[in-house]
mmCIF entry with sequence, helices, sheets and N, C-alpha, C, O atoms, coordinates in Angstrom:
data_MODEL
# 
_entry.id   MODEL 
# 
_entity.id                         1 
_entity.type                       polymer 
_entity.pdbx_number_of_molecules   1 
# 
_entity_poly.entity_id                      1 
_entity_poly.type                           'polypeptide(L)' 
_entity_poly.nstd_linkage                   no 
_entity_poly.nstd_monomer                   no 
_entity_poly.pdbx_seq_one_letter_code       
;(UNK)(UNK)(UNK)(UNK)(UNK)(UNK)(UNK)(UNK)(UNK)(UNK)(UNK)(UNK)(UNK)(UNK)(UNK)(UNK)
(UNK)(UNK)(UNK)(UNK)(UNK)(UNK)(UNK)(UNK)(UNK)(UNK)(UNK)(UNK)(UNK)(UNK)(UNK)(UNK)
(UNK)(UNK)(UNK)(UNK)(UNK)(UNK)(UNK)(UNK)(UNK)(UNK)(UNK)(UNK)(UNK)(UNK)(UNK)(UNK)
(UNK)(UNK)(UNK)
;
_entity_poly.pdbx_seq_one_letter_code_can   XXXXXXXXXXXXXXXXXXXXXXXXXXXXXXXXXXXXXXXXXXXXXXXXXXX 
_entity_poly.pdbx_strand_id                 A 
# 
loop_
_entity_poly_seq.entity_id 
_entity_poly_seq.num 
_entity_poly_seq.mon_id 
_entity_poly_seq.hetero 
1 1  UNK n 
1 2  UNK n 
1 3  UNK n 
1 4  UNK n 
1 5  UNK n 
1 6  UNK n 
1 7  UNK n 
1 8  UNK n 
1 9  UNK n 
1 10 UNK n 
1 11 UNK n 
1 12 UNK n 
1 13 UNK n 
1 14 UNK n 
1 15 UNK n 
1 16 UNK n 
1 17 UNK n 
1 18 UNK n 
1 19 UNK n 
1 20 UNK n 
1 21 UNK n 
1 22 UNK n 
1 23 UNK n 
1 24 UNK n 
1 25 UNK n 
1 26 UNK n 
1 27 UNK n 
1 28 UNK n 
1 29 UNK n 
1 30 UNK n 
1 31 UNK n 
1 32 UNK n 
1 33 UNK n 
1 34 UNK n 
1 35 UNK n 
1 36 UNK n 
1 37 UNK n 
1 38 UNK n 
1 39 UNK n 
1 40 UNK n 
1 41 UNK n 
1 42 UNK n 
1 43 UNK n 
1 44 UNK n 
1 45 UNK n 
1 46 UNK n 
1 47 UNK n 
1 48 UNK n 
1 49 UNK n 
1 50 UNK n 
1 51 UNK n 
# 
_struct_asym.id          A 
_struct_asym.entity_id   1 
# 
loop_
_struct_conf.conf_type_id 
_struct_conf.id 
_struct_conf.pdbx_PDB_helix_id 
_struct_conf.beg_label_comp_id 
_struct_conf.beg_label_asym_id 
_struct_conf.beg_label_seq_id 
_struct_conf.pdbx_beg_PDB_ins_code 
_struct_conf.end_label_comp_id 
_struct_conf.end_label_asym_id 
_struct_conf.end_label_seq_id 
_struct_conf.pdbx_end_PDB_ins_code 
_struct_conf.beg_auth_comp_id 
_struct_conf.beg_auth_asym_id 
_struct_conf.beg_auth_seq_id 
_struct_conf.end_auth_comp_id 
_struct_conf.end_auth_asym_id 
_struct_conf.end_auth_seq_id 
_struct_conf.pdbx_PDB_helix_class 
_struct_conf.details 
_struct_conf.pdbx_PDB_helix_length 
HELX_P HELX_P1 AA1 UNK A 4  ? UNK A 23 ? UNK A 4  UNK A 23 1 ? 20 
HELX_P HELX_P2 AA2 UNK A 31 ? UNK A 48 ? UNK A 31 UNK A 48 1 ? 18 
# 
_struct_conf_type.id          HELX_P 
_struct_conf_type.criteria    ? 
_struct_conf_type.reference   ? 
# 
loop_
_atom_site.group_PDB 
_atom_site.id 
_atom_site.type_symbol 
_atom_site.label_atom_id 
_atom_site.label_alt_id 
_atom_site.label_comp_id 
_atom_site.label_asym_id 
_atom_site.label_entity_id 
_atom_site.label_seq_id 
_atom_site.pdbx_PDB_ins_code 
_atom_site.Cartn_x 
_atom_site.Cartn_y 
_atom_site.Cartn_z 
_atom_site.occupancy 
_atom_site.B_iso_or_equiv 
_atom_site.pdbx_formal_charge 
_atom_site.auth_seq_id 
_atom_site.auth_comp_id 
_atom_site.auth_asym_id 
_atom_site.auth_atom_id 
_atom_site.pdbx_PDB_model_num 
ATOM 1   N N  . UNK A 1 1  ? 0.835   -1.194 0.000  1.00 0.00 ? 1  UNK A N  1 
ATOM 2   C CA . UNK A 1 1  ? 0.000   0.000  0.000  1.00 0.00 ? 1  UNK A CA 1 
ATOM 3   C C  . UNK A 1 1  ? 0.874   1.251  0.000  1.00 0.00 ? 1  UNK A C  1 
ATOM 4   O O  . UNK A 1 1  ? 2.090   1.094  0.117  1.00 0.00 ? 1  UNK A O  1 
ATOM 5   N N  . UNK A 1 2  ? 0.425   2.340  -0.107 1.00 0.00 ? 2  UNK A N  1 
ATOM 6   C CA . UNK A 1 2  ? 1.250   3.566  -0.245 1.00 0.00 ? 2  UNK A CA 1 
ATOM 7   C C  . UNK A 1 2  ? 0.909   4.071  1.049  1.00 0.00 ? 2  UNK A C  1 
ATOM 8   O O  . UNK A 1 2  ? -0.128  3.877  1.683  1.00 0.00 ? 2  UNK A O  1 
ATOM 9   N N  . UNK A 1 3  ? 2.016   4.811  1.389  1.00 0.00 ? 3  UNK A N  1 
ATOM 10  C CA . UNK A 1 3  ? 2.228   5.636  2.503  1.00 0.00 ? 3  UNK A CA 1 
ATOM 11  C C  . UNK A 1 3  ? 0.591   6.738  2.878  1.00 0.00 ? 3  UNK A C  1 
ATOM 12  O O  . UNK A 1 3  ? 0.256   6.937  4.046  1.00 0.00 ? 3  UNK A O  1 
ATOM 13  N N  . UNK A 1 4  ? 0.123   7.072  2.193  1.00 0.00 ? 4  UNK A N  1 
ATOM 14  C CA . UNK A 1 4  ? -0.988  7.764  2.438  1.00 0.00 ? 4  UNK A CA 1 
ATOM 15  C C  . UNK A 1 4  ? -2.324  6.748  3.256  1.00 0.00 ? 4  UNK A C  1 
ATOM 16  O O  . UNK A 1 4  ? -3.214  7.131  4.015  1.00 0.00 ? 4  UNK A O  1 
ATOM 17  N N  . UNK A 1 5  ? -2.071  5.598  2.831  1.00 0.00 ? 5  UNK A N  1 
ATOM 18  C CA . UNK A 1 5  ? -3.366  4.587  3.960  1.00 0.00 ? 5  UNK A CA 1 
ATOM 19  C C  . UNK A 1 5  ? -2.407  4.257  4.864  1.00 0.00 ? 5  UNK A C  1 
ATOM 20  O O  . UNK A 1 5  ? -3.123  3.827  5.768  1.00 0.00 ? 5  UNK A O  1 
ATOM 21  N N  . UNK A 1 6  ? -0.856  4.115  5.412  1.00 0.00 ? 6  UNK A N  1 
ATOM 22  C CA . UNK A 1 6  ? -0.135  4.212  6.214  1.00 0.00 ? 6  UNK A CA 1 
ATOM 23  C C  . UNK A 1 6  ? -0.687  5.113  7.127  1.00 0.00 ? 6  UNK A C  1 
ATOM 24  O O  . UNK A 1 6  ? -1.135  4.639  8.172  1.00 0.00 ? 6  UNK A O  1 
ATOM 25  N N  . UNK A 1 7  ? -0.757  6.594  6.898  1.00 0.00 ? 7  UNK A N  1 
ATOM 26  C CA . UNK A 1 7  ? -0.777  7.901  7.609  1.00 0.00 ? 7  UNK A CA 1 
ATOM 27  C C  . UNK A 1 7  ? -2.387  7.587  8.189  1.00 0.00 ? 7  UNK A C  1 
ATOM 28  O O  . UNK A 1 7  ? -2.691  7.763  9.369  1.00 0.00 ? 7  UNK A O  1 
ATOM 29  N N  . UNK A 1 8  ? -3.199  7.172  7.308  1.00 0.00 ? 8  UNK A N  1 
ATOM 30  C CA . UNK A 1 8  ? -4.447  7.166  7.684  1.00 0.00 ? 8  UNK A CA 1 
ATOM 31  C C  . UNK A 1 8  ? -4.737  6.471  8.854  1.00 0.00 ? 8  UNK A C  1 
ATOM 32  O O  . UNK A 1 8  ? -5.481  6.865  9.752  1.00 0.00 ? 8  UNK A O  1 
ATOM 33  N N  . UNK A 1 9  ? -3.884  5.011  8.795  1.00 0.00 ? 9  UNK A N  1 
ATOM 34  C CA . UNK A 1 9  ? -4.045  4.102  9.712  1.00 0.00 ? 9  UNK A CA 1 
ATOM 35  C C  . UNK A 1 9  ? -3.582  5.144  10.796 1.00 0.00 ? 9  UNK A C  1 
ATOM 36  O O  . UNK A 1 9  ? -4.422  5.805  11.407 1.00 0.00 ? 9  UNK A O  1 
ATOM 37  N N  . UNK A 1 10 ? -2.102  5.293  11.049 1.00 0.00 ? 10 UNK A N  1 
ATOM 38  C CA . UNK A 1 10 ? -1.357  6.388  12.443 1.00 0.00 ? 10 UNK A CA 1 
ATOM 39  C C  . UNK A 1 10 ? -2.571  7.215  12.574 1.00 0.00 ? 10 UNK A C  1 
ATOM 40  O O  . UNK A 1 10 ? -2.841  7.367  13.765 1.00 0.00 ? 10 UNK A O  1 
ATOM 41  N N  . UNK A 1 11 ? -3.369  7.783  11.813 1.00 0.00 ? 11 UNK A N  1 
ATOM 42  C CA . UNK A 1 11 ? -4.127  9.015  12.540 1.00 0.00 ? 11 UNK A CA 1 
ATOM 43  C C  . UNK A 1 11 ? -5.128  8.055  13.502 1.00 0.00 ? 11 UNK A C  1 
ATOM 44  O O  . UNK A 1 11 ? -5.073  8.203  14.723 1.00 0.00 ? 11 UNK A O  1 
ATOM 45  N N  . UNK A 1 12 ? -6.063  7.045  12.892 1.00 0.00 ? 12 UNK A N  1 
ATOM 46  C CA . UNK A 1 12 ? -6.772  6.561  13.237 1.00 0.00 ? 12 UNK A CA 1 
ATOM 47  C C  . UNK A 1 12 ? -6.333  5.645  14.560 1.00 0.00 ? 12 UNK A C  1 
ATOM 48  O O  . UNK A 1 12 ? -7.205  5.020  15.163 1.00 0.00 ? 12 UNK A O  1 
ATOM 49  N N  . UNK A 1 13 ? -5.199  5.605  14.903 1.00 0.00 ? 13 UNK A N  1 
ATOM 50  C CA . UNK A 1 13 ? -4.667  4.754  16.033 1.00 0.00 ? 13 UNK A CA 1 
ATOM 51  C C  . UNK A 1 13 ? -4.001  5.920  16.879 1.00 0.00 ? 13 UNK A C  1 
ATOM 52  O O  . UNK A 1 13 ? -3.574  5.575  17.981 1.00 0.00 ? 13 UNK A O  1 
ATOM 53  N N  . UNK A 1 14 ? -3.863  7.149  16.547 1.00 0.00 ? 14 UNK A N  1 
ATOM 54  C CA . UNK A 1 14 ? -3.450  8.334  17.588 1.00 0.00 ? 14 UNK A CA 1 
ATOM 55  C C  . UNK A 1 14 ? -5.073  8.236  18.343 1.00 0.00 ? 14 UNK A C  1 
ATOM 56  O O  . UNK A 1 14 ? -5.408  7.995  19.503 1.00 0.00 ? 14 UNK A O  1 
ATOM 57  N N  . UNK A 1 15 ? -5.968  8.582  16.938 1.00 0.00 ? 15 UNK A N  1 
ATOM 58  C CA . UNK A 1 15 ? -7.431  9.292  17.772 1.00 0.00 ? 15 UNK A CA 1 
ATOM 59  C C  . UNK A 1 15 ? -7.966  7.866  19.270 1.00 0.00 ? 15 UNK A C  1 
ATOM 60  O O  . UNK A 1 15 ? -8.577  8.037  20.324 1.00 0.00 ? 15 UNK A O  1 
ATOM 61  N N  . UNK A 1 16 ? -7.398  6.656  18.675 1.00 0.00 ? 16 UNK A N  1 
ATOM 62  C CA . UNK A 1 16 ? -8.267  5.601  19.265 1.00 0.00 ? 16 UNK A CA 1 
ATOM 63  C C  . UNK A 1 16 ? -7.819  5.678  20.594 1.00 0.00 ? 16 UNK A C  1 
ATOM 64  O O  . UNK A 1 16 ? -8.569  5.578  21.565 1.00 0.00 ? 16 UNK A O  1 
ATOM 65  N N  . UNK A 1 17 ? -5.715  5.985  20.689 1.00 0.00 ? 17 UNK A N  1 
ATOM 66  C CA . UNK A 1 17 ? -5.340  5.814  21.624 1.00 0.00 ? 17 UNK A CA 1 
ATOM 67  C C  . UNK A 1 17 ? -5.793  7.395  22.715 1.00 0.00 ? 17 UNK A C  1 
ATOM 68  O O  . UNK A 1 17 ? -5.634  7.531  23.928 1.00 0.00 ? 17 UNK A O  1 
ATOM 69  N N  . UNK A 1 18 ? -6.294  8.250  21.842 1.00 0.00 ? 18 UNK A N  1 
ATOM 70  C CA . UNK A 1 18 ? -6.740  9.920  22.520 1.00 0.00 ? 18 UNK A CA 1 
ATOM 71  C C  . UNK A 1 18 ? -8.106  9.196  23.568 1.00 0.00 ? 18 UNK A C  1 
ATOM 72  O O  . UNK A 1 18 ? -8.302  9.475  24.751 1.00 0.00 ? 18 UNK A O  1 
ATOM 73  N N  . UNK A 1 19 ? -8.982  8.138  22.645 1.00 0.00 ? 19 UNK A N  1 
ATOM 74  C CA . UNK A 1 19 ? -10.302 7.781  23.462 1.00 0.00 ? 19 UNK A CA 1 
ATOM 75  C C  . UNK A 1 19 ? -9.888  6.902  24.551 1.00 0.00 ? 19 UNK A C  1 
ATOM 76  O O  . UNK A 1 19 ? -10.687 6.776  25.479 1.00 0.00 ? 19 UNK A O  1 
ATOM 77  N N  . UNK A 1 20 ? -9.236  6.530  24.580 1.00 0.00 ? 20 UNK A N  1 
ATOM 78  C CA . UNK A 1 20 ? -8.181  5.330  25.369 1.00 0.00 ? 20 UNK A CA 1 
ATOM 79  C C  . UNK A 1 20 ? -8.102  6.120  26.651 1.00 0.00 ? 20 UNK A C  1 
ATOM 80  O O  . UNK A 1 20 ? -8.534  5.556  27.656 1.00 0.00 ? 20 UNK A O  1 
ATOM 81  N N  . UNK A 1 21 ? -7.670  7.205  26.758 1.00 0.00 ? 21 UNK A N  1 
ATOM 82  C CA . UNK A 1 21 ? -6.854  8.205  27.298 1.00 0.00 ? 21 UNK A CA 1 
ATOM 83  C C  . UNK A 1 21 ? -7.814  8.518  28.019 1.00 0.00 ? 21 UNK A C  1 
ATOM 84  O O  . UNK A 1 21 ? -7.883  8.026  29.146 1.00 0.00 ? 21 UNK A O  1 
ATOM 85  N N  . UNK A 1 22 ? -8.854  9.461  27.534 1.00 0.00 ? 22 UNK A N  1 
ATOM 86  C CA . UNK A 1 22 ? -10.595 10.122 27.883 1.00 0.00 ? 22 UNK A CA 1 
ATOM 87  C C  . UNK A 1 22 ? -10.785 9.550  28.794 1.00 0.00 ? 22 UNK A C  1 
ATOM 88  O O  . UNK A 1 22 ? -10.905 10.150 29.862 1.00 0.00 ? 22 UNK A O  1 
ATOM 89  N N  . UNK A 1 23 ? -10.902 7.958  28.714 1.00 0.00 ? 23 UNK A N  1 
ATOM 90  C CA . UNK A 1 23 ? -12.085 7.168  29.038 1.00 0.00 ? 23 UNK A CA 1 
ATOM 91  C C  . UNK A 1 23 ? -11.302 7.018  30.254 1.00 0.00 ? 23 UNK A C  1 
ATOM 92  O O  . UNK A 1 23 ? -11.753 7.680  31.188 1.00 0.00 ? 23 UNK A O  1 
ATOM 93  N N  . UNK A 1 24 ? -10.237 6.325  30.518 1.00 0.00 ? 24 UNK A N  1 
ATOM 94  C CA . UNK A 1 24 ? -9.357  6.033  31.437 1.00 0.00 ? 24 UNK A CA 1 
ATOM 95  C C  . UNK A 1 24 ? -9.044  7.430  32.724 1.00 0.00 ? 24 UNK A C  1 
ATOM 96  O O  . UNK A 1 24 ? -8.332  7.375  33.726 1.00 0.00 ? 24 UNK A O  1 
ATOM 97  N N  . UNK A 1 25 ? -9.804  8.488  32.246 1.00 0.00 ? 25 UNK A N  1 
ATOM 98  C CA . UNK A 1 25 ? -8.963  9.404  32.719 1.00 0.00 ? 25 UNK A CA 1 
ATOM 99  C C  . UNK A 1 25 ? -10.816 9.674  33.208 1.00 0.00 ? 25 UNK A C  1 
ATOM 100 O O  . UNK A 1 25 ? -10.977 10.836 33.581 1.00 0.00 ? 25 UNK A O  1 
ATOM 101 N N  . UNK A 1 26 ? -11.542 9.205  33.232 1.00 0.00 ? 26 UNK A N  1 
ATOM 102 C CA . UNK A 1 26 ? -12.931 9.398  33.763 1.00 0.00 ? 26 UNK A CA 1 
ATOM 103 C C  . UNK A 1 26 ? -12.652 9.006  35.279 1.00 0.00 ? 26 UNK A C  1 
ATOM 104 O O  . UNK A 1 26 ? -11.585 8.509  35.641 1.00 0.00 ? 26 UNK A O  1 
ATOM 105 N N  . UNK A 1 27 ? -13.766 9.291  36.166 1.00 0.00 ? 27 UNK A N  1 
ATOM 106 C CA . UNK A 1 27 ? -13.549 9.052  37.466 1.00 0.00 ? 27 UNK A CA 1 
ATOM 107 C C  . UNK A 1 27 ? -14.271 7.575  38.029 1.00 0.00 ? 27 UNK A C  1 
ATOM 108 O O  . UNK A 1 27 ? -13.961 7.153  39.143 1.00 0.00 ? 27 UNK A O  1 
ATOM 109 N N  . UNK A 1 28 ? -15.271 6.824  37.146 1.00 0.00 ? 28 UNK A N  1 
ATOM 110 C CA . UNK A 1 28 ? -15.427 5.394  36.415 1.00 0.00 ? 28 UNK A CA 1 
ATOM 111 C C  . UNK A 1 28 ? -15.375 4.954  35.222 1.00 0.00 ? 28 UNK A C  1 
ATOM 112 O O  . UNK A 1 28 ? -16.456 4.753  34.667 1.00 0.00 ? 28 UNK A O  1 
ATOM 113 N N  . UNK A 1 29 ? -14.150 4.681  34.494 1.00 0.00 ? 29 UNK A N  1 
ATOM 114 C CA . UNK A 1 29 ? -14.145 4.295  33.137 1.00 0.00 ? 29 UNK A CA 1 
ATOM 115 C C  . UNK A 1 29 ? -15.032 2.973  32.875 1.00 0.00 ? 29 UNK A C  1 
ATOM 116 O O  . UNK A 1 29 ? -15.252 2.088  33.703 1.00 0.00 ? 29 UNK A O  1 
ATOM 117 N N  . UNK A 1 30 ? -15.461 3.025  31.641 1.00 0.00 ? 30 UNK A N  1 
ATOM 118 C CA . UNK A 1 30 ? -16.162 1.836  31.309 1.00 0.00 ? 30 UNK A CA 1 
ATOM 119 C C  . UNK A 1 30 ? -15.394 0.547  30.794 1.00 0.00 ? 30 UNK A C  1 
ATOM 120 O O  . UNK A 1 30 ? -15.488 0.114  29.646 1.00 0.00 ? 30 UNK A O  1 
ATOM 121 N N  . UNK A 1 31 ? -14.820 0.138  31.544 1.00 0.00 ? 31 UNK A N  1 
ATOM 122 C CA . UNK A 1 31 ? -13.795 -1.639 31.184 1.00 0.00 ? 31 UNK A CA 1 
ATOM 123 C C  . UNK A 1 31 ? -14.150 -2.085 29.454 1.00 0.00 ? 31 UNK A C  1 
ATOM 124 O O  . UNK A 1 31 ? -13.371 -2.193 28.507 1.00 0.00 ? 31 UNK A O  1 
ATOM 125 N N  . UNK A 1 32 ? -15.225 -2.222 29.504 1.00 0.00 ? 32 UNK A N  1 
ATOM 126 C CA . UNK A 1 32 ? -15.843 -2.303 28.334 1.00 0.00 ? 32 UNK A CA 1 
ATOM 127 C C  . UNK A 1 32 ? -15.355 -1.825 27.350 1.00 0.00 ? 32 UNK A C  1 
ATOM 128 O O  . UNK A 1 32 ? -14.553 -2.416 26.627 1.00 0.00 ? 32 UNK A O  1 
ATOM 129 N N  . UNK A 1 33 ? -15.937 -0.232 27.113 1.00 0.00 ? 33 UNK A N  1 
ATOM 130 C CA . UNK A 1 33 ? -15.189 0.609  26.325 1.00 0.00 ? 33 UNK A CA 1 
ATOM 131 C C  . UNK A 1 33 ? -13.665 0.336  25.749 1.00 0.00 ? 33 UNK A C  1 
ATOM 132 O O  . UNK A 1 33 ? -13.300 0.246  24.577 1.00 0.00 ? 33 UNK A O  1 
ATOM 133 N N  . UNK A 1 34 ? -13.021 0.251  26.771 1.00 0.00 ? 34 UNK A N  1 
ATOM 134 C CA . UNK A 1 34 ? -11.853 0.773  26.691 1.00 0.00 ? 34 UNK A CA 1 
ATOM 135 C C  . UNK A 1 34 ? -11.452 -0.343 26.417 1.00 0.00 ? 34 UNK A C  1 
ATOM 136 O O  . UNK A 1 34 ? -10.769 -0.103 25.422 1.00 0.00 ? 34 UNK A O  1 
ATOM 137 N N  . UNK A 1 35 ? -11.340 -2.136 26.705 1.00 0.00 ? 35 UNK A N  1 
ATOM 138 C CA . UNK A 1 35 ? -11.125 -2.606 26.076 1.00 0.00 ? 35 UNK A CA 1 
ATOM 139 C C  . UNK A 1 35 ? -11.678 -3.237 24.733 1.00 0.00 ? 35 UNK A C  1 
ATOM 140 O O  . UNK A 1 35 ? -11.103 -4.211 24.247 1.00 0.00 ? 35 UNK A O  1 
ATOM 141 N N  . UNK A 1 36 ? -13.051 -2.552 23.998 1.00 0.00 ? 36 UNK A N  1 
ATOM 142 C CA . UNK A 1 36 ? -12.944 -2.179 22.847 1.00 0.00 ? 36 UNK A CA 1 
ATOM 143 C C  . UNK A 1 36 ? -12.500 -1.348 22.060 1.00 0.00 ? 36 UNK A C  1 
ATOM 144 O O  . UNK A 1 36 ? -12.406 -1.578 20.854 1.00 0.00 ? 36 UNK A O  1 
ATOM 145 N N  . UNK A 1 37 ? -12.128 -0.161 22.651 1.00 0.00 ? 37 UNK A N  1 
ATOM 146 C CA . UNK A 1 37 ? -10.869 0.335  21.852 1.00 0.00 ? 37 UNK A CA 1 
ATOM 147 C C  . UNK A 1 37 ? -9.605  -0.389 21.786 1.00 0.00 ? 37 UNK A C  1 
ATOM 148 O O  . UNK A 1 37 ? -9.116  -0.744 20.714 1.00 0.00 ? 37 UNK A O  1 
ATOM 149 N N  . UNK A 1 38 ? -9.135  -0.583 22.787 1.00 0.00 ? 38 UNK A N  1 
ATOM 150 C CA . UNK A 1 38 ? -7.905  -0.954 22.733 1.00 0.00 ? 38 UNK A CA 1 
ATOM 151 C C  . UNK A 1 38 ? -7.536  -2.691 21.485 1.00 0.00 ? 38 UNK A C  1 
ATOM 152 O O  . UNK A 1 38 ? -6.496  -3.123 20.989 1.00 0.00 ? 38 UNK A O  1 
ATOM 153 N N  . UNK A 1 39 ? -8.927  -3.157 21.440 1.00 0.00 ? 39 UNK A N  1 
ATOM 154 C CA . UNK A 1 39 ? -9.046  -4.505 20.427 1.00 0.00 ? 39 UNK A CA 1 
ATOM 155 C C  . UNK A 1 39 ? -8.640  -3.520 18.811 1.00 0.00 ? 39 UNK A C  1 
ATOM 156 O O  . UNK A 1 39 ? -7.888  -3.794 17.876 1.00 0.00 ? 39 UNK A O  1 
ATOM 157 N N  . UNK A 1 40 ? -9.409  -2.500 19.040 1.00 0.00 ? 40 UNK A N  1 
ATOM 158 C CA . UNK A 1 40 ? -9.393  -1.718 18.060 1.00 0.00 ? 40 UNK A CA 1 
ATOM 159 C C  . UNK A 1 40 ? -7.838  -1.173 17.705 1.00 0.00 ? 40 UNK A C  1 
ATOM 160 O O  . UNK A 1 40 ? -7.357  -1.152 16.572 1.00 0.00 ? 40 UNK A O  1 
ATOM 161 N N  . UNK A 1 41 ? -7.318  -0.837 18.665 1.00 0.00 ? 41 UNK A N  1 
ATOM 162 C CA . UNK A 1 41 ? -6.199  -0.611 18.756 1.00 0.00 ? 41 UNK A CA 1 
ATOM 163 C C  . UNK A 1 41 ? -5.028  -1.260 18.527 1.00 0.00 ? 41 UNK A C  1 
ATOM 164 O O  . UNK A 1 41 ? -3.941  -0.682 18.483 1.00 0.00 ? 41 UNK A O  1 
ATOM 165 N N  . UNK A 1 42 ? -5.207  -2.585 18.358 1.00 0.00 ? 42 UNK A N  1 
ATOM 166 C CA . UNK A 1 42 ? -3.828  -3.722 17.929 1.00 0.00 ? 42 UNK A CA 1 
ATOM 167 C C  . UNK A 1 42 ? -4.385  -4.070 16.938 1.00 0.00 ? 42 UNK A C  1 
ATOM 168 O O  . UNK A 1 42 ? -3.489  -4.401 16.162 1.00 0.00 ? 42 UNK A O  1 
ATOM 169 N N  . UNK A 1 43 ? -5.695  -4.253 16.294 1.00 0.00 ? 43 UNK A N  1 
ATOM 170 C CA . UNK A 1 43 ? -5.786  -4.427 15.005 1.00 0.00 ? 43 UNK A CA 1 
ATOM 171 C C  . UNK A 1 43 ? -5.490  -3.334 13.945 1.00 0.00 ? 43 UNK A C  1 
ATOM 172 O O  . UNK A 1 43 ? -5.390  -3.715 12.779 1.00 0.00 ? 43 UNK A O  1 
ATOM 173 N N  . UNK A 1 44 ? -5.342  -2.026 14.222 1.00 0.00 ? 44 UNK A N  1 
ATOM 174 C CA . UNK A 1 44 ? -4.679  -1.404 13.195 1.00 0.00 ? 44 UNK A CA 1 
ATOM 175 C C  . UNK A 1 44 ? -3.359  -1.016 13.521 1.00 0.00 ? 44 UNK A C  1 
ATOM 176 O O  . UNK A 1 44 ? -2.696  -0.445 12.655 1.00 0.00 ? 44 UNK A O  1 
ATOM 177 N N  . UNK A 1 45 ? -2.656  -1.337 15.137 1.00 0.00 ? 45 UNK A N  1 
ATOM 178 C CA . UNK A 1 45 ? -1.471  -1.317 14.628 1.00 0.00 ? 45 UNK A CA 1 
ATOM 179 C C  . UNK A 1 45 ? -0.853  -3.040 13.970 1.00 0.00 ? 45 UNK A C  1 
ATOM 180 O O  . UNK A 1 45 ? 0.245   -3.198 13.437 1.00 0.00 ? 45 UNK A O  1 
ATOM 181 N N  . UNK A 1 46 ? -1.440  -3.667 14.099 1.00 0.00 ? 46 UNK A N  1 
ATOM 182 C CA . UNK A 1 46 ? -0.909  -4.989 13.211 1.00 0.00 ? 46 UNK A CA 1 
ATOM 183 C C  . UNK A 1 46 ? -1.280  -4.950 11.744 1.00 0.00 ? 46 UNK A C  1 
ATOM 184 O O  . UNK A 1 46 ? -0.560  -5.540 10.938 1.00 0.00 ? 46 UNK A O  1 
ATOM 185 N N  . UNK A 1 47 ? -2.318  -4.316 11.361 1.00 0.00 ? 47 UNK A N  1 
ATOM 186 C CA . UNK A 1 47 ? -2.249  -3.629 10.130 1.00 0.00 ? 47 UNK A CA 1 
ATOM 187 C C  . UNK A 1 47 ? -1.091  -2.796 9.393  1.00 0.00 ? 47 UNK A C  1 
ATOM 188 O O  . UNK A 1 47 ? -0.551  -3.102 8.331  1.00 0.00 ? 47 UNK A O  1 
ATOM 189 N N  . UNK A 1 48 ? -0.807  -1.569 10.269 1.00 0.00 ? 48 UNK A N  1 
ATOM 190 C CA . UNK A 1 48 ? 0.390   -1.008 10.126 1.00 0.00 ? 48 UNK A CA 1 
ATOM 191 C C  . UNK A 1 48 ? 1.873   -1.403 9.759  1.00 0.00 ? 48 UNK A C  1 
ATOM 192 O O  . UNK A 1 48 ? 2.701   -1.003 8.941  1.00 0.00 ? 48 UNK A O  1 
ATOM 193 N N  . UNK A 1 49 ? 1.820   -2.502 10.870 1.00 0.00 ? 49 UNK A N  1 
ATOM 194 C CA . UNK A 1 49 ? 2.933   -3.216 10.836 1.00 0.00 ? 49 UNK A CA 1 
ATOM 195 C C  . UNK A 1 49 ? 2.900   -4.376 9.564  1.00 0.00 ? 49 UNK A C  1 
ATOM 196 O O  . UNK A 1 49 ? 3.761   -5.249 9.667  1.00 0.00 ? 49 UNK A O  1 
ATOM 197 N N  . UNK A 1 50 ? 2.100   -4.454 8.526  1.00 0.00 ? 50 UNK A N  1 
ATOM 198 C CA . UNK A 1 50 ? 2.205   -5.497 7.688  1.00 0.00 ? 50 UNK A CA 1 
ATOM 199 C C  . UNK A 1 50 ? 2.733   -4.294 6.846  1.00 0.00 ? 50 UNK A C  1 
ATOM 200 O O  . UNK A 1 50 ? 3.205   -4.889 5.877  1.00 0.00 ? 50 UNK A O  1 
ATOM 201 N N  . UNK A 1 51 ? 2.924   -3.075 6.643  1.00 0.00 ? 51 UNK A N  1 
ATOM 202 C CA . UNK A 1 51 ? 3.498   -2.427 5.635  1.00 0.00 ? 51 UNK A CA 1 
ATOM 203 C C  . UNK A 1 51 ? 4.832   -2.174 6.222  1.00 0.00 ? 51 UNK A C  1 
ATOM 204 O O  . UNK A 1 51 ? 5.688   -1.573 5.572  1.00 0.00 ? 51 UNK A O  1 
# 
């Protein structure tokens, strides 16, 4: 793939790890949530990492 769905992926795994952040930083985070982001979160950096 070309570097431009590269960049796309990094943005999309900055924003996931920003909700990561939010949620965790609540005064009850939702377990839930956050480890659906974070599923979210190794599947596009293992995406990443195949380029």
């Amino acid at each position: 793939m070309d570097s431009s769905h590269v960049s796309a992926l990094q943005l999309k795994h900055a924003g996931i790890e920003r909700q990561i952040h939010e949620e965790m930083s609540r005064p009850v985070p939702d377990a839930a949530v956050v480890q659906a982001l974070k599923k979210r979160k190794l599947r596009l950096k293992e995406e990443i990492g195949r380029f």
